[in-house]
MARKOL-430868 format. One line per 4 residues: number of its first residue (from 1); their letters; for each residue x, y, z negated of C-alpha. Coordinates in nm, 3 decimals. Example, Ala and Ser with C-alpha at 12.3 -4.5 7.8 and 13.67 -1.06 7.14 Angstrom:
2
1> as> 1.230,-0.450,-0.780 ~ 1.367,-0.106,-0.714
***
This chain:
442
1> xxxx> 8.552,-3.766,0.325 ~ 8.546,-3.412,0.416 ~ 8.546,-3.116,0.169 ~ 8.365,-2.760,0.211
5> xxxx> 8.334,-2.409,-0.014 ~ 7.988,-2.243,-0.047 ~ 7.955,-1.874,-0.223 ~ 7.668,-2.003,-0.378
9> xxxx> 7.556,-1.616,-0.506 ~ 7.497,-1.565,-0.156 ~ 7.530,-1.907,0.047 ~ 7.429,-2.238,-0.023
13> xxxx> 7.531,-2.528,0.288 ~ 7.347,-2.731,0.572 ~ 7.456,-2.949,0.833 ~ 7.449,-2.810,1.197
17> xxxx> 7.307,-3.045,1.518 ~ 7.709,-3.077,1.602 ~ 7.766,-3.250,1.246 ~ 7.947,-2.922,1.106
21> xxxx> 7.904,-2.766,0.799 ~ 7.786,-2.443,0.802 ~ 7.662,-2.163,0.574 ~ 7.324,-2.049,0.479
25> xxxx> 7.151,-1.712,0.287 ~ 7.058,-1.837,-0.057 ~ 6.894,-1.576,-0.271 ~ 6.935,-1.706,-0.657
29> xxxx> 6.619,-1.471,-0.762 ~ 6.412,-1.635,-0.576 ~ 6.295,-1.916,-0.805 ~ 6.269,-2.174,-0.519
33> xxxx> 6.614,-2.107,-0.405 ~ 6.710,-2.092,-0.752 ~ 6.605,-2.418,-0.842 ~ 6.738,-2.598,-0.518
37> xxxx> 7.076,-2.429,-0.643 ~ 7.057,-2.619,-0.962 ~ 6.987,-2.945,-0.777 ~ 7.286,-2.915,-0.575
41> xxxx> 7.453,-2.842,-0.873 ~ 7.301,-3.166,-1.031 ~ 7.306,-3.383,-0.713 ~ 7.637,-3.549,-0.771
45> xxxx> 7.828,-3.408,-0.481 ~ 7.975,-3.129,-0.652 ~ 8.354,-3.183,-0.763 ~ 8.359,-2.866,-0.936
49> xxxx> 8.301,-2.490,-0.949 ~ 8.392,-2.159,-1.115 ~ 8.275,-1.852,-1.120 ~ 8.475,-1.584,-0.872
53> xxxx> 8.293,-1.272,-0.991 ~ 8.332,-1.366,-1.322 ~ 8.726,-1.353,-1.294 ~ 8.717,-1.046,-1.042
57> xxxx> 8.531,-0.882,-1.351 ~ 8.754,-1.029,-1.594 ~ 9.058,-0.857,-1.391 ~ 8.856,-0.565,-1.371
61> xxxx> 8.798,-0.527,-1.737 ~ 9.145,-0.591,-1.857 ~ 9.317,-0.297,-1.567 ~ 9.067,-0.036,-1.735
65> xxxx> 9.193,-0.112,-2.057 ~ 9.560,-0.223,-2.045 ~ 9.630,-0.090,-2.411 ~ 9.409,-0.366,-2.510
69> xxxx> 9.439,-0.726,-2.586 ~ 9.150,-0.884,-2.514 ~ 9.081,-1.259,-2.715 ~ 8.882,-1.527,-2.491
73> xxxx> 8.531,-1.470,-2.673 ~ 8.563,-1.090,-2.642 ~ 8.646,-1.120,-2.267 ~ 8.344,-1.335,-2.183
77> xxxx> 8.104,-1.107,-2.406 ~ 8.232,-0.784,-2.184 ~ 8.186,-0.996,-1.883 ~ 7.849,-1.121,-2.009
81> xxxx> 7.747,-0.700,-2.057 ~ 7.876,-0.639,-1.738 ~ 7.635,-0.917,-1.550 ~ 7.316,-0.805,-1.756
85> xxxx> 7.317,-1.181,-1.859 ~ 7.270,-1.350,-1.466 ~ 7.376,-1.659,-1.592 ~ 7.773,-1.770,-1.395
89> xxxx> 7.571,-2.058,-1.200 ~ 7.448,-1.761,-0.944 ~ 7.785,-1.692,-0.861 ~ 7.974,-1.966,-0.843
93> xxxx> 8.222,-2.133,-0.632 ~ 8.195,-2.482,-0.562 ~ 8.373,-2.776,-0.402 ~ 8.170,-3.065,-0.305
97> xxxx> 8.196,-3.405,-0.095 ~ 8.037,-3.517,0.163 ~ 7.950,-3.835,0.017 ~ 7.966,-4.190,0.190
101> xxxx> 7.689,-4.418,0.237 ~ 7.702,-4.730,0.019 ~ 7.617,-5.070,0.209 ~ 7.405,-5.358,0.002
105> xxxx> 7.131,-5.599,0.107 ~ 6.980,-5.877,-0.067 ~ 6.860,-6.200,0.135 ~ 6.579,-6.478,0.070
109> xxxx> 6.579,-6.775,-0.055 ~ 6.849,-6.769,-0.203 ~ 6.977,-7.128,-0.146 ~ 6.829,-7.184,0.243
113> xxxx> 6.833,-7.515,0.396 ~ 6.941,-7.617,0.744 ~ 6.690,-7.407,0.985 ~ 6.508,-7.254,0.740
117> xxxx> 6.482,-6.880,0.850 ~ 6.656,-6.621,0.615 ~ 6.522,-6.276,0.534 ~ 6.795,-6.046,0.510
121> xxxx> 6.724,-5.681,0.348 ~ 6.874,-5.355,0.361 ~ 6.946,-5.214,0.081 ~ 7.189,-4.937,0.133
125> xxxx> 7.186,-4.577,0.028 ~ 7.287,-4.256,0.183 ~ 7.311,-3.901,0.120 ~ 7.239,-3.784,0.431
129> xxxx> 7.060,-4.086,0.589 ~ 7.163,-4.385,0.745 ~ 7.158,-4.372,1.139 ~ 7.261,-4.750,1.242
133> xxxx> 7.303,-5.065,1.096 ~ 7.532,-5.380,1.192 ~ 7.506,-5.706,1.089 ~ 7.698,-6.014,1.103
137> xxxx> 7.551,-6.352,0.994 ~ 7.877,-6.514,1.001 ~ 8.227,-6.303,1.023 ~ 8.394,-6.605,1.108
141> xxxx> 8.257,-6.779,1.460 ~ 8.369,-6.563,1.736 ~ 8.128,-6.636,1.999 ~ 8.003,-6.334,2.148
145> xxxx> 7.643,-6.200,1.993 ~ 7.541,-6.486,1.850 ~ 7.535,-6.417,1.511 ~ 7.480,-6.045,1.521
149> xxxx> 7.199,-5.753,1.475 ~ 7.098,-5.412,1.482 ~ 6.780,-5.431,1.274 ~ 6.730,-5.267,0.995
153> xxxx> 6.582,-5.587,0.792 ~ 6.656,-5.852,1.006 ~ 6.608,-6.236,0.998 ~ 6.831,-6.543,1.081
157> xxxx> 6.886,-6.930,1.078 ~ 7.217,-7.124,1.030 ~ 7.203,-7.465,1.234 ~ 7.479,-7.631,1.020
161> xxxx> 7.531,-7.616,0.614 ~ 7.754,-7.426,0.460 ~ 7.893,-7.164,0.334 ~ 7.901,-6.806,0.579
165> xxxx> 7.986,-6.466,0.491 ~ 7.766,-6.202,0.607 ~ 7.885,-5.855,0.669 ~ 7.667,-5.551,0.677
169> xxxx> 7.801,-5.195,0.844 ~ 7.580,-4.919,0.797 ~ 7.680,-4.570,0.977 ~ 7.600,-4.160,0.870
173> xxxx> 7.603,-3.944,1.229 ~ 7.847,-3.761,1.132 ~ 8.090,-4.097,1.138 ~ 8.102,-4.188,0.771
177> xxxx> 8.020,-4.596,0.715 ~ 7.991,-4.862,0.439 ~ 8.056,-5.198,0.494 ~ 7.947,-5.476,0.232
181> xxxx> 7.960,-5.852,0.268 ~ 7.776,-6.150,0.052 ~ 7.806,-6.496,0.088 ~ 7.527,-6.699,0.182
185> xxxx> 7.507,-7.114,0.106 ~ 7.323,-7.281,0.380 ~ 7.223,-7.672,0.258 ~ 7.099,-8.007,0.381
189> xxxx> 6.734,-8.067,0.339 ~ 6.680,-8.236,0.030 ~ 6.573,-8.573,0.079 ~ 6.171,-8.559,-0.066
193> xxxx> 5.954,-8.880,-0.175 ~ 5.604,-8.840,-0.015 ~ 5.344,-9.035,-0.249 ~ 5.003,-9.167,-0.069
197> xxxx> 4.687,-9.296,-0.178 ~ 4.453,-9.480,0.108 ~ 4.143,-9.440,0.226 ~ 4.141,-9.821,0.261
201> xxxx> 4.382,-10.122,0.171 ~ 4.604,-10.229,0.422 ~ 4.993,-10.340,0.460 ~ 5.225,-10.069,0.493
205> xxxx> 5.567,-10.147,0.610 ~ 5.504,-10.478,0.441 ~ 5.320,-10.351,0.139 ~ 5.012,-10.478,0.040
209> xxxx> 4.832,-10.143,-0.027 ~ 4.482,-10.143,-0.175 ~ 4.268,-9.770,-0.230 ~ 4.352,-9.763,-0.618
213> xxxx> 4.668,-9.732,-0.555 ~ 4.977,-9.493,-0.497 ~ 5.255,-9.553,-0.278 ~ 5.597,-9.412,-0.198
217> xxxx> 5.752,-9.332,0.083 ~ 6.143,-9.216,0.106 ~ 6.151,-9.144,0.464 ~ 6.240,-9.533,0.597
221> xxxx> 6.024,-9.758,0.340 ~ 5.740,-9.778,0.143 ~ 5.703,-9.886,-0.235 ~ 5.428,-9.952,-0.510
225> xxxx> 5.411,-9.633,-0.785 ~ 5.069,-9.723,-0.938 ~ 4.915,-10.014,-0.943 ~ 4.515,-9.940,-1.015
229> xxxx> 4.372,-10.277,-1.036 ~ 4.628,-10.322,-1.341 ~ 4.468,-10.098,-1.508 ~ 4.107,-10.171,-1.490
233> xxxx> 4.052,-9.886,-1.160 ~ 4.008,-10.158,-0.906 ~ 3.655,-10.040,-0.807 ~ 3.740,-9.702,-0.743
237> xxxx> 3.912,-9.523,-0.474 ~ 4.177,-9.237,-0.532 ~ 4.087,-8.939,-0.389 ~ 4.372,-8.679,-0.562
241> xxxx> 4.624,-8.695,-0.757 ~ 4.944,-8.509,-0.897 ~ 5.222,-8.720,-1.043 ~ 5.289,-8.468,-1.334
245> xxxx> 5.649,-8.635,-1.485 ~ 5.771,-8.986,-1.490 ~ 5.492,-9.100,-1.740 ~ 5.205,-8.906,-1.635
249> xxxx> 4.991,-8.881,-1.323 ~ 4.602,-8.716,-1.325 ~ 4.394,-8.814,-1.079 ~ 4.066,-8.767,-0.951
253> xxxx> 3.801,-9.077,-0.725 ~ 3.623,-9.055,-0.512 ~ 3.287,-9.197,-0.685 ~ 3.140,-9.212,-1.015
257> xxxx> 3.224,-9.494,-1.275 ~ 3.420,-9.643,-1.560 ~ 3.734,-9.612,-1.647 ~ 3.846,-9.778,-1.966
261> xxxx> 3.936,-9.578,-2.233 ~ 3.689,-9.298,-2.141 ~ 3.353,-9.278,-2.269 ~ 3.048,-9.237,-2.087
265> xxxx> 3.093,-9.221,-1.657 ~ 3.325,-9.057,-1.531 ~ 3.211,-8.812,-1.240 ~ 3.355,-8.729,-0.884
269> xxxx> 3.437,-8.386,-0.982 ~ 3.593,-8.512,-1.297 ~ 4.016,-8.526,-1.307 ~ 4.152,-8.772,-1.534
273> xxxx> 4.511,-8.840,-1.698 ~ 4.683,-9.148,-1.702 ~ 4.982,-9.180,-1.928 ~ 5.179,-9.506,-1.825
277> xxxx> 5.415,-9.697,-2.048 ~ 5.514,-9.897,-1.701 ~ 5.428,-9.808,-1.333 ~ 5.541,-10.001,-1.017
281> xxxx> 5.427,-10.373,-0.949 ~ 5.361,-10.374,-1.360 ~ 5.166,-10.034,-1.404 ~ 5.016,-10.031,-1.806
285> xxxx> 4.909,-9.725,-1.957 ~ 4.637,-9.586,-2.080 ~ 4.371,-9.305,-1.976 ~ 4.170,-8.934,-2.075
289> xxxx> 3.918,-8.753,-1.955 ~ 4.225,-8.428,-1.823 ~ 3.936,-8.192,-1.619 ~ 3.522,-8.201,-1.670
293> xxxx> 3.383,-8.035,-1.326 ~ 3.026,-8.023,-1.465 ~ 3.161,-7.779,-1.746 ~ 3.282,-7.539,-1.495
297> xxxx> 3.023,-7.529,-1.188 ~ 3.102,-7.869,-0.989 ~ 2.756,-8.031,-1.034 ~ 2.613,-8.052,-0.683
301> xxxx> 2.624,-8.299,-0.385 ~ 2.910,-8.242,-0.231 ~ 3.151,-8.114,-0.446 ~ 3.345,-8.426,-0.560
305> xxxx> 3.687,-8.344,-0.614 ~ 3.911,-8.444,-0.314 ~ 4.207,-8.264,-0.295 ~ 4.422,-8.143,-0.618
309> xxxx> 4.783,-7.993,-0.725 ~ 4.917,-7.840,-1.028 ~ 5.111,-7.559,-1.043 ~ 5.370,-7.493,-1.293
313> xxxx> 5.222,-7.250,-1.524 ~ 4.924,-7.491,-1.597 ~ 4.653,-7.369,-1.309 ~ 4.454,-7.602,-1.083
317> xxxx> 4.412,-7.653,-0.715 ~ 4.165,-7.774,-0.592 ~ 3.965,-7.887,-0.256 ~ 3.623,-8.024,-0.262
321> xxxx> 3.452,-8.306,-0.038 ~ 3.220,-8.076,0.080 ~ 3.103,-7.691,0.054 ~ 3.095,-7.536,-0.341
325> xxxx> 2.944,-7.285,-0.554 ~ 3.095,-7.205,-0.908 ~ 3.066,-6.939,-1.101 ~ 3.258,-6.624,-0.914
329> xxxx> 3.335,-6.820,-0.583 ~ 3.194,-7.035,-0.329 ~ 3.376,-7.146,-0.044 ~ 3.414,-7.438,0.220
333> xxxx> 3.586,-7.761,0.231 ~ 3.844,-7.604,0.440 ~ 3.941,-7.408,0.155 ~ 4.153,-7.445,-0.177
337> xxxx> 4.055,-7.256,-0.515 ~ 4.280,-7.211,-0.794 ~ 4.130,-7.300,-1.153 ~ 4.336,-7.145,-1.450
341> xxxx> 4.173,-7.346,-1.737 ~ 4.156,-7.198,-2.107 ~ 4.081,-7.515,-2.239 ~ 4.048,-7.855,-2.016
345> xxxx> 3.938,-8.232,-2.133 ~ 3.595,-8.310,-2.256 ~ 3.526,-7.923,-2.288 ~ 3.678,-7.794,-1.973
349> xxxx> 3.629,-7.399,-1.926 ~ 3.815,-7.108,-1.724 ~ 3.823,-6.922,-1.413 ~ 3.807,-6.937,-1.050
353> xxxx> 3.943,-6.752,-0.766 ~ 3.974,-6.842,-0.409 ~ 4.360,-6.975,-0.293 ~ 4.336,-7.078,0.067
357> xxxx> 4.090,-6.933,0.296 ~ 4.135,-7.256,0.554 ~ 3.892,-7.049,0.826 ~ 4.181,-6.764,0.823
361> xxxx> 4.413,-7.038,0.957 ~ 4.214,-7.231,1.192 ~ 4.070,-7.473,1.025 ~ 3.744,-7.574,0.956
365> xxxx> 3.624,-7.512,1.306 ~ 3.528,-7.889,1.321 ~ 3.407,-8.095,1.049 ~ 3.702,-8.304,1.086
369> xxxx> 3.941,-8.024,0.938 ~ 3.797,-8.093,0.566 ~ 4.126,-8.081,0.370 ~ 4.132,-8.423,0.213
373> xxxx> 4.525,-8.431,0.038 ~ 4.739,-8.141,-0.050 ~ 5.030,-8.060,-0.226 ~ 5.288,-7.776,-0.232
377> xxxx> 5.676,-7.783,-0.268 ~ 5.916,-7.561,-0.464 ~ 5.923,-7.236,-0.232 ~ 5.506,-7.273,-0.205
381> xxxx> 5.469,-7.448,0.130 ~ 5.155,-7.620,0.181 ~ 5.155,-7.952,0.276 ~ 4.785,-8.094,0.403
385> xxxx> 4.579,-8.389,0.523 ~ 4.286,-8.365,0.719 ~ 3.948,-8.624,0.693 ~ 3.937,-8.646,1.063
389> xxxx> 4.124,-8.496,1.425 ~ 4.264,-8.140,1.292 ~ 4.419,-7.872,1.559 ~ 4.557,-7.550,1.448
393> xxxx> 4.843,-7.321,1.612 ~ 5.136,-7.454,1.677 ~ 5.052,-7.841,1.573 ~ 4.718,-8.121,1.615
397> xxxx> 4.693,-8.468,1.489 ~ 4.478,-8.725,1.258 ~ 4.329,-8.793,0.943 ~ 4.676,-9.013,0.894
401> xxxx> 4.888,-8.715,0.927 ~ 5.021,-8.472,0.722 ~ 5.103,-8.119,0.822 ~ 5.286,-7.804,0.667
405> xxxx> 5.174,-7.487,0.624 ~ 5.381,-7.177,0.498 ~ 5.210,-6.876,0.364 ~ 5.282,-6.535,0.384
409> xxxx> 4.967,-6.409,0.239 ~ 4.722,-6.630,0.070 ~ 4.369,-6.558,-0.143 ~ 4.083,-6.410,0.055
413> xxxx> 4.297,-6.329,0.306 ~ 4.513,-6.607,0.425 ~ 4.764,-6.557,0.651 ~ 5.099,-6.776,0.797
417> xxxx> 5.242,-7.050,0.992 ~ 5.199,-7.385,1.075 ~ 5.499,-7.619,1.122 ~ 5.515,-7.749,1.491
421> xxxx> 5.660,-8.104,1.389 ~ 5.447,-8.335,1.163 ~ 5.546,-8.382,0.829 ~ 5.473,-8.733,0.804
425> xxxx> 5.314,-8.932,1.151 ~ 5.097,-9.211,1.011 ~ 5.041,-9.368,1.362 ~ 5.443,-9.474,1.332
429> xxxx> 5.382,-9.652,1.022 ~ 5.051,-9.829,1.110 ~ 4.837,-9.598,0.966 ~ 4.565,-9.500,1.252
433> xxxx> 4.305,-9.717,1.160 ~ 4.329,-9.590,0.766 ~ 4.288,-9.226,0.673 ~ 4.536,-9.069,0.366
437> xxxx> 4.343,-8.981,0.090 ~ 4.582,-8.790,-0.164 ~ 4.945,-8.691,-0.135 ~ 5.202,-8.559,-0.358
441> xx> 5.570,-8.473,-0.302 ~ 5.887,-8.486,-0.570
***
């Protein structure tokens, strides 16, 4: 911390190339000079001032007049006379700091898992500017530069869960620092159920599977979540599906028909809603009509419903079989389009706008790379199936497999990553001759 004194009737203050403080002509009747006076004055680095010609007058007045006694209020009216009302701030005195930067940062997501990268952010503020910045991602491991950086908004990935305290240094040139630290809470992966549907029945790890159905996988086995044929679905094939809460999954198939409880025939671009009262080996329940397609557009060849996820505040995802034309959009079945319904069931109506652009990312360059499953995790990864061979950056495999994709930008312009590793390898599990059909995670 290092104090100075500025005259400020005739000198304000600037900081020489060598770091030194230094005076500099300020003319208060200049308006411009003036008014950066009364910023300083404002700024926050003044301690204090008081006004030197004021008490040289003040001396002044009382030595021509010793006889009299003058009261405060008098004295600063003769002063006032004597000044031709300049106001005191033109002539004042003042003391101020050079103040120190102060170090923050904020970091992203907040709770990262094991390898997940981390988005640290500078947030630090300085009077005078910040010239440097170092970071350490974990104060306590000693191993030479392993955990350290000079960026400005850097990034950084913890092998092993726990807790580690980051500390952030930030540096003025003339020597004055900040140093902050934050702890960050690295965990495990959480352990995530991937749900299936077929594109034929087969046995799974031992499970008779058949195409009405959904299955769940836990990483080692598989199990029976929805049984269709219990439920009068047996001729159809799932094609999408979200498993909403423990009760309710909608779902859409992938060819017109029946399905009890809803009148009339229920279409390929239709969604319906099954509310069970038991799922597993014993699924019971009954079903809706959740989603009519021919309300909102979906009325041509081609744009059955294959591919669906709801989002949290109530809006639809949604791939189609084949290319589409609604009102407002018309895209590719490469590509995902977000529906945010004002009403839905028999009299289905709202909006579209485009969510993926699946040509930004690669895909779609064969007619293999239709996206036939999708569904999306807390922190908005994308997790897809393809109806044939797919190959993008970074990752290829089959209509079996499902791969991850994390945004950074998404709409018309659709930009990010693909995971290297598959998500889930069908081939290891039997799956090469079948082809998955609809996926959901919880």
């Amino acid at each position: 911390m290092s104090e100075f004194k500025a005259l400020l009737m005739q000198r304000s203050w600037q900081k020489d190339m060598d770091s030194k403080w230094r005076p500099r002509l300020l003319d208060p009747s200049h308006a411009q000079q003036r008014e950066e006076l009364e910023d300083l004055v404002r700024s926050g680095i003044v301690l204090y001032f008081h006004d030197t010609i004021t008490i040289q007058l003040e001396e002044l007045i009382k030595t021509r007049e010793p006889w009299h006694e003058f009261g405060p209020e008098e004295l600063k009216q003769r002063v006032s006379e004597h000044l031709g009302g300049v106001s005191a701030l033109a002539t004042a005195v003042v003391t101020v700091n050079d103040l120190d930067p102060v170090a923050d940062f904020s970091f992203s997501p907040a709770a990262p898992t094991i390898g997940e990268p981390v988005s640290f952010t500078d947030a630090s503020t300085s009077y005078d500017g910040i010239t440097s910045w170092e970071w350490n991602f974990d104060i306590f491991d000693i191993s030479p530069g392993l955990d350290l950086s000079s960026e400005q908004h850097p990034s950084h990935t913890y092998a092993v869960a726990g807790i580690y305290t980051v500390q952030l240094t930030v540096r003025e040139a003339d020597g004055d620092f900040s140093i902050v630290e934050k702890q960050v809470e690295v965990v495990e992966q959480s352990s995530t159920l991937l749900y299936l549907s077929l594109s034929s029945g087969t046995s799974v790890g031992g499970l008779s599977v058949a195409n009405e159905d959904i299955i769940a996988f836990d990483g080692t086995g598989f199990s029976k979540y929805f049984d269709g044929s219990d439920v009068g679905v047996g001729g159809h094939r799932i094609d999408g599906f979200v498993i909403i809460n423990s009760d309710e999954i909608i779902m859409s198939f992938s060819s017109s028909g029946s399905v009890p409880g809803i009148s009339g025939t229920v279409d390929d671009s239709d969604i319906v809603k099954f509310t069970a009262t038991s799922l597993g080996d014993y699924t019971a329940g009954s079903f809706e009509l959740y989603f009519d397609g021919s309300d909102v557009g979906l009325t041509r060849s081609g744009e059955d419903i294959d591919a669906i996820e709801l989002l949290p505040d109530g809006r639809l995802l949604i791939s189609t079989r084949g290319s589409f034309s609604v009102p407002g959009l018309s895209g590719k079945d490469e590509d995902i389009s977000t529906f945010t319904p004002t009403s839905l069931g028999p009299n289905t109506a709202g909006t579209w706008v485009r969510y993926f652009d699946g040509s930004d990312v690669g895909l779609g360059s064969s007619s293999s790379e239709d996206i036939y499953a999708l569904a999306l995790d807390a922190t908005g990864k994308i997790y897809l199936s393809s109806k044939g061979d797919f190959s993008v950056s970074g990752v290829s495999g089959r209509d079996e497999d499902v791969f991850v994709f994390t945004p950074s930008s998404l709409g018309s312009t659709t930009r990010g990553t693909f995971a290297t590793t598959l998500f889930f390898d069908g081939s290891a599990y039997g799956l090469s001759s079948n082809d998955i059909y609809g996926i959901d995670l919880r």
